[in-house]
C-alpha positions, 0 to 999 in steps of 0.5 A: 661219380663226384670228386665226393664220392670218390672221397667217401671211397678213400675213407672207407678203404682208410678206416678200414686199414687203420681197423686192421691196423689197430687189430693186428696191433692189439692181437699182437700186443701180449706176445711182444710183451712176453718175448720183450720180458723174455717170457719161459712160455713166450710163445703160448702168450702170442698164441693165446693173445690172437686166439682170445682177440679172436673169439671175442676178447673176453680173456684177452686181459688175462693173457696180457695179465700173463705176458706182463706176469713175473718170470720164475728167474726174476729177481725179487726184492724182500728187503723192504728197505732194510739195510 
């Protein structure tokens, strides 16, 4: 084997980290966000978060949508600007 090929290996195995890398840092992504908001089902939305990445992504915006979704105990402002 060539000095090129043993390239070629060091970046297939670097590209293949970094997929997992992105990977577990996407399927990850709703879960902190739910225990950073400090979310009442922080835990359904980390489950819900692998789960979705898993079986293909298509409802994973809607968990990310949950995680970042208004807790019951948050304060809401109604005022709009009245004094």
């Amino acid at each position: 084997m060539t000095g090129l090929d043993y390239a070629a290996l060091g970046m297939l195995a670097f590209m293949g980290a970094l997929a997992i890398g992105v990977i577990v840092f996407i399927g990850g992504w709703p879960g902190r966000v739910a225990a950073k908001r400090n979310h009442p089902y922080r835990s359904a939305v980390t489950v819900g978060g692998w789960i979705t990445l898993i079986a293909g992504g298509v409802f994973f915006p809607l968990v990310l949508i949950w995680a970042y979704a208004g807790t019951p105990d948050a304060e809401i402002n109604t005022s709009e600007g009245s004094a």
